[in-house]
C-alpha positions as a printed NumPy array, in Angstrom:
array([[ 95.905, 155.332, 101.478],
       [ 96.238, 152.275,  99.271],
       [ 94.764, 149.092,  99.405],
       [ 96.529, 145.922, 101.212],
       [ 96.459, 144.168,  97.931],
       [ 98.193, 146.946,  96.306],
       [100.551, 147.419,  99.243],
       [101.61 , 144.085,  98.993],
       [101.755, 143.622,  95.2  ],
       [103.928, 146.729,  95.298],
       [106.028, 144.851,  97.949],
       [106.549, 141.661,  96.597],
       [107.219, 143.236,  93.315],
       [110.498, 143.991,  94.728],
       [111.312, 140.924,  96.455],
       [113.692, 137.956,  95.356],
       [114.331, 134.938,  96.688],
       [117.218, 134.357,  98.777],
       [120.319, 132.209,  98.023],
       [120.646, 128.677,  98.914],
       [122.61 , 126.895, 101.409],
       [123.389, 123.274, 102.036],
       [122.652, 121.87 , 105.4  ],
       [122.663, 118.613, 107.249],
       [119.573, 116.439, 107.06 ],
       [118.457, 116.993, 110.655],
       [118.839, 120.619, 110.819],
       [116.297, 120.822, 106.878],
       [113.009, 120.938, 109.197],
       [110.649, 123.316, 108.18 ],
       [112.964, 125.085, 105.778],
       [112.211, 125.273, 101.951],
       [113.885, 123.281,  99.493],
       [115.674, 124.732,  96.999],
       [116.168, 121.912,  94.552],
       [113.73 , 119.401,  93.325],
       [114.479, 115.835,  94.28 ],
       [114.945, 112.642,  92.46 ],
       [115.232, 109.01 ,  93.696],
       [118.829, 107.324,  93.11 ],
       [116.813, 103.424,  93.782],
       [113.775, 101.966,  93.328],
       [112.703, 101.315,  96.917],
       [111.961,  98.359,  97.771],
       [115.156,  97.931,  95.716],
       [113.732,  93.903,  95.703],
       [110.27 ,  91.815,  95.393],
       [109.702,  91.959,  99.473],
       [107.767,  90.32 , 101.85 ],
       [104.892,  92.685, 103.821],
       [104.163,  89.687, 106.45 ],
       [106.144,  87.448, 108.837],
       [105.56 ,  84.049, 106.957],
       [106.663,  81.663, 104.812],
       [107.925,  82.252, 100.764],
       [106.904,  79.637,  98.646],
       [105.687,  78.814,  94.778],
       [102.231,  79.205,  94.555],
       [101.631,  76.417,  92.017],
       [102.462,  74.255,  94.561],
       [ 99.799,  75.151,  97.197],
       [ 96.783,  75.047,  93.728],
       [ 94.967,  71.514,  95.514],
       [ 95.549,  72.659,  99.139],
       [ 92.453,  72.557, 101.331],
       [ 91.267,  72.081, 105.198],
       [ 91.121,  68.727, 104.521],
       [ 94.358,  68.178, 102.314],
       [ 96.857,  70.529, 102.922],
       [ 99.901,  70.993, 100.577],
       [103.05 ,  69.595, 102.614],
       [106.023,  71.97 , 101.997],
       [109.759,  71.447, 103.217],
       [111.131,  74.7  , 105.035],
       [114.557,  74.554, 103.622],
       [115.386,  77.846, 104.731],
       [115.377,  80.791, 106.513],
       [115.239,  84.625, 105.28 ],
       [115.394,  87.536, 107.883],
       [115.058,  91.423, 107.485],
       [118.424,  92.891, 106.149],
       [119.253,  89.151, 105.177],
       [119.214,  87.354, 101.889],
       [118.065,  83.687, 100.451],
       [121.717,  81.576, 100.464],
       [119.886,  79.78 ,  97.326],
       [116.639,  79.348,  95.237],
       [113.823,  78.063,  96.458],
       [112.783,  74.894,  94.91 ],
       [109.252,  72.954,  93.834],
       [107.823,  71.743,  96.775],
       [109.381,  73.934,  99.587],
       [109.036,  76.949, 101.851],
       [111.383,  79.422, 103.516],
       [110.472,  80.857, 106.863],
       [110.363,  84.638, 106.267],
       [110.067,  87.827, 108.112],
       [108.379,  91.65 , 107.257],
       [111.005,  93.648, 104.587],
       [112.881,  90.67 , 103.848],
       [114.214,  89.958, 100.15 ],
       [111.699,  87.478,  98.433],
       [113.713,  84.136,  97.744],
       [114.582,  83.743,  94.135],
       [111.817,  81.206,  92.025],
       [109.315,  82.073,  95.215],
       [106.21 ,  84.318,  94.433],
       [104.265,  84.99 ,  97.165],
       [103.96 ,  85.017, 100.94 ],
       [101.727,  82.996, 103.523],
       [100.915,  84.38 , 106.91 ],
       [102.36 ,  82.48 , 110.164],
       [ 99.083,  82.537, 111.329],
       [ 97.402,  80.68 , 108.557],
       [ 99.48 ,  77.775, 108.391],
       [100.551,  74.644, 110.27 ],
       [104.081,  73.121, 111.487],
       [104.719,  69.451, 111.627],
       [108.775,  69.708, 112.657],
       [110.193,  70.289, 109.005],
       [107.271,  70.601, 107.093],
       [104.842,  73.488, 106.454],
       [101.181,  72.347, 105.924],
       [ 99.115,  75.049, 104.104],
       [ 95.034,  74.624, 104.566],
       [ 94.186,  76.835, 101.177],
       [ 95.561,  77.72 ,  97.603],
       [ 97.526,  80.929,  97.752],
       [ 97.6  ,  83.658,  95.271],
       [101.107,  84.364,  93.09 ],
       [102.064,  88.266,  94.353],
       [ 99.835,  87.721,  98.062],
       [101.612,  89.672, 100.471],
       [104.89 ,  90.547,  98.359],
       [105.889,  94.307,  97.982],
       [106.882,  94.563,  94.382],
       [110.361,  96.166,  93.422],
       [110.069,  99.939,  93.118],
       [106.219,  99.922,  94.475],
       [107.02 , 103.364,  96.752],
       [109.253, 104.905,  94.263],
       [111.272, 104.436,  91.187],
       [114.991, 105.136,  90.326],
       [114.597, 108.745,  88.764],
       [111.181, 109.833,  90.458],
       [110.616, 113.008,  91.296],
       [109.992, 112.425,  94.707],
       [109.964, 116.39 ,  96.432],
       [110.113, 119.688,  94.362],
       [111.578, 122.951,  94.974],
       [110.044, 125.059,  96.997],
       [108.292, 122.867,  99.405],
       [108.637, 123.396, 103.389],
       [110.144, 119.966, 104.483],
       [107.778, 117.678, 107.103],
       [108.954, 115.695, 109.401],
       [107.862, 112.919, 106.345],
       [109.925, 114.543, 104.017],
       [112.925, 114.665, 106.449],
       [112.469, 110.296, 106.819],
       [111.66 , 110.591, 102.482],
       [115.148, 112.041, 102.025],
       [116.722, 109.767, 104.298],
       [115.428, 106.83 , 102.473],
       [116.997, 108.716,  99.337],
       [120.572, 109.314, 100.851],
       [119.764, 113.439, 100.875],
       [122.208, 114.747, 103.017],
       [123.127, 117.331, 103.271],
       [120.045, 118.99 , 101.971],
       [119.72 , 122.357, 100.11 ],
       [117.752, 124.604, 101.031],
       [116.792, 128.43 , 100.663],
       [119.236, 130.665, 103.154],
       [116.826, 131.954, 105.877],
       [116.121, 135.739, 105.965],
       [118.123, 137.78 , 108.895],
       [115.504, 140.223, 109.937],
       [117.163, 142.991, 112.269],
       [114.469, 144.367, 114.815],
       [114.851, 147.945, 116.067],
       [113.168, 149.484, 119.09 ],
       [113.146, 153.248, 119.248],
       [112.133, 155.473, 122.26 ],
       [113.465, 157.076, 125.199],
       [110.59 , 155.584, 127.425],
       [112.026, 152.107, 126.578],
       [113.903, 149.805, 129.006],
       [115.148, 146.281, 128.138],
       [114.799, 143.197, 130.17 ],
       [116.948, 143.34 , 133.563],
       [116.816, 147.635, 133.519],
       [115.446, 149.632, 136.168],
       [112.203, 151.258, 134.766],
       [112.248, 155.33 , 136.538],
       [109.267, 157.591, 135.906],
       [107.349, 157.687, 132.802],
       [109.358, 154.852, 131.342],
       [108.129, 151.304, 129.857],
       [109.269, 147.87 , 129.405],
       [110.678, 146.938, 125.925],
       [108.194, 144.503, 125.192],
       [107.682, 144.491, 121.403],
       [111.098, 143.238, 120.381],
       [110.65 , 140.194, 121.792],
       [107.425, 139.471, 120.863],
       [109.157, 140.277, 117.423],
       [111.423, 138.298, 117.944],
       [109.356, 135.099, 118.59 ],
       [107.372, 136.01 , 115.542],
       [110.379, 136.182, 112.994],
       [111.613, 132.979, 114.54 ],
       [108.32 , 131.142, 114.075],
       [108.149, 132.313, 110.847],
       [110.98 , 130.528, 110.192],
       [113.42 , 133.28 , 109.698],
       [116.649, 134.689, 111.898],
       [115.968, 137.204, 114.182],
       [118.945, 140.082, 114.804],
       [118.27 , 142.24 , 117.331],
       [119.522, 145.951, 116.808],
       [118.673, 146.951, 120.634],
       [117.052, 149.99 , 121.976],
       [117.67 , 153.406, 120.256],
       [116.455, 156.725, 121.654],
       [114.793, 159.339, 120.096],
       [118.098, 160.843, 118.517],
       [118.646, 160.641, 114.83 ],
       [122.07 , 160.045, 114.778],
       [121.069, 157.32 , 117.097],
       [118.639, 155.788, 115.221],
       [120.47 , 156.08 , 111.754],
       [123.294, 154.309, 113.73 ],
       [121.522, 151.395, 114.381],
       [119.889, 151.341, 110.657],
       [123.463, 151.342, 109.372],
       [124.848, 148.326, 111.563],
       [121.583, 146.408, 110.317],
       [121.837, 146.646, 106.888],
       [123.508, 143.547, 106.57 ],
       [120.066, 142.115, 107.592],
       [117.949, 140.842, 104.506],
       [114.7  , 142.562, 106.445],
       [115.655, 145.634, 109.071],
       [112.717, 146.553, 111.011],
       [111.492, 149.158, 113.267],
       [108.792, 148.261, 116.371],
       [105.95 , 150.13 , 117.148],
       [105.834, 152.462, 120.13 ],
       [102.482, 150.129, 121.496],
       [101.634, 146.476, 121.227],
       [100.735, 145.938, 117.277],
       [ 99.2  , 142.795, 115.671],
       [101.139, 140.051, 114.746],
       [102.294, 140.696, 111.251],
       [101.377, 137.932, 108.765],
       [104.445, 138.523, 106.2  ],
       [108.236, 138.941, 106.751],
       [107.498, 142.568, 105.193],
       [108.387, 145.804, 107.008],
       [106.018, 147.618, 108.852],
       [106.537, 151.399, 109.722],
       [105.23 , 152.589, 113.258],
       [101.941, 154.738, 113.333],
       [102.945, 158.59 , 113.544],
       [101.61 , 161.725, 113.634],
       [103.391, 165.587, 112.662],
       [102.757, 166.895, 115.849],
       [104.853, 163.41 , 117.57 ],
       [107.954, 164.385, 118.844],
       [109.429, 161.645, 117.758],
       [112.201, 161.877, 115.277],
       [111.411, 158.396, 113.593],
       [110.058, 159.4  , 110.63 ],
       [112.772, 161.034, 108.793],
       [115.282, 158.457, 110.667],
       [112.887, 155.52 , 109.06 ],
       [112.532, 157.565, 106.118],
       [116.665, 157.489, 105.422],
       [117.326, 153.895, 104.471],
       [113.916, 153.378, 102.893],
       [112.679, 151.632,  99.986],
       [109.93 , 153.876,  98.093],
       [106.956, 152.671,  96.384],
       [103.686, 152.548,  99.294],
       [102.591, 155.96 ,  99.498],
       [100.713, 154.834, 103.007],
       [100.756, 151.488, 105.646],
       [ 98.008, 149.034, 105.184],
       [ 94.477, 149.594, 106.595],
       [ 95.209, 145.713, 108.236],
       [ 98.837, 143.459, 108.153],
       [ 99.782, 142.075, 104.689],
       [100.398, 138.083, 103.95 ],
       [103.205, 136.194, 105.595],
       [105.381, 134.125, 102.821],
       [107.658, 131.266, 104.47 ],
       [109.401, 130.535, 100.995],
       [112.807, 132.283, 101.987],
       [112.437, 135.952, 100.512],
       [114.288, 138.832, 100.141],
       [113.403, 142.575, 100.536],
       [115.783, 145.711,  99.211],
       [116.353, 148.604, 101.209],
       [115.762, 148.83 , 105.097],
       [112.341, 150.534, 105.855],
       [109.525, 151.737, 104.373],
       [107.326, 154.625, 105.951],
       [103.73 , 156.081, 105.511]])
């Protein structure tokens, strides 16, 4: 028997990775990108403002105090998704709101809530800061970052990052079709009548549910019974799978990589799944790991259909 880190170096040692595929944003969850991406805008594409305030020219708030506040005109009004109609000018403010544009000749931002109204004019109790509360243009990203690399399993972040980029539709690596095979005349699928010394066909959907959290495509190939012809049948109409696999005859642990596992057997089994399994098989593990092998989500790709101890 071999090691597990030589079973799975041998493994992966015949693996590639799968095509890509473009698909729309919203359906990109959790799968891998195949294609590193790079900004097309500096974002905020403008100077904006991070507070609900006022814009103004700092220079002209310098001798503002408690005592003497600076009296500024509002002469102007800039909401989110708006624009300034003009410049702002010496000695005036524009009422302002969170991600709006920052008025043209206007460098910073005062709160709401640290200022006074007195009908037109804006009275500010303190000197404020050139650059206080303004986003600068390009402070997330700039035009031509690298802003998510190939490879990477897209977050729910990286689904609202590509958004903000215009990346749809997205590509990403094709998922692997893994065909799951039960064998065994004792086995009955869901909604069968189970007679005498037969058992439920449990392990193909717990299989199933594994591939699919995984992140893969699950193809189930059904039941067959302990006939070769049978079970070489059902090899041959999964082979369009990127991963055919085989259950166990009893409840197995989870495996940890989309890798195929043969069932445990023994010569004096009357099973005929051995030389069925060994028919379509890819050669190279001269025994089945002492424990289950690593689990890859990066889209891969495994020749041949089986391999057996």
């Amino acid at each position: 028997m071999i090691s597990v880190e030589e079973a799975l170096d041998r493994i992966l040692s015949r693996v590639a990775v799968l095509g890509d595929e473009r698909v729309p944003l919203i359906q990109a969850l959790h799968r891998v990108l195949a294609e590193d991406v790079e900004s097309p805008l500096d974002m905020p594409p403008w100077p904006a403002s991070s507070m609900d305030g006022y814009a103004l020219r700092s220079v002209d708030t310098s001798s503002a105090g408690a005592a003497s506040p600076a009296r500024l005109t509002v002469a102007g009004r800039v909401p989110a998704g708006g624009m300034a109609e003009r410049p702002i000018r010496p000695g005036e403010a524009f009422r302002i709101f969170t991600g709006a544009p920052l008025p043209e000749a206007a460098d910073s931002i005062i709160p709401q809530e640290d200022v006074g109204v007195d009908g037109p004019t804006l009275l500010v109790p303190r000197p404020v800061r050139e650059g206080d509360f303004v986003r600068p243009r390009g402070e997330d990203m700039r035009r031509g970052d690298r802003v998510l690399e190939r490879g990477r399993v897209l977050s729910a972040a990286d689904i609202g990052l590509l958004a903000t980029v215009g990346g749809s539709p997205v590509s990403v690596i094709r998922r692997p079709r893994v065909g799951i095979l039960s064998t065994g005349d004792e086995l009955v699928d869901l909604g069968g009548r189970i007679g005498p010394g037969q058992i439920p066909n449990s392990n193909s959907y717990s299989l199933i549910a594994q591939v699919t959290e995984a992140g893969a495509v699950p193809v189930s190939l059904g039941i067959a019974g302990d006939r070769l012809e049978e079970i070489e049948g059902r090899f041959r109409w999964g082979l369009g799978c990127d991963i055919p696999r085989r259950t166990a005859r009893v409840p197995s642990p989870p495996s940890r990589c989309p890798a195929i596992r043969s069932p445990r057997w023994s010569p004096s089994s009357s099973s005929c799944a051995p030389p069925s399994c060994a028919w379509p098989a890819t050669r190279g593990c001269t025994g089945p790991p002492s424990r289950p092998a690593r689990r890859s989500r990066s889209g891969t790709e495994t020749p041949g259909a089986a391999t057996c101890a």
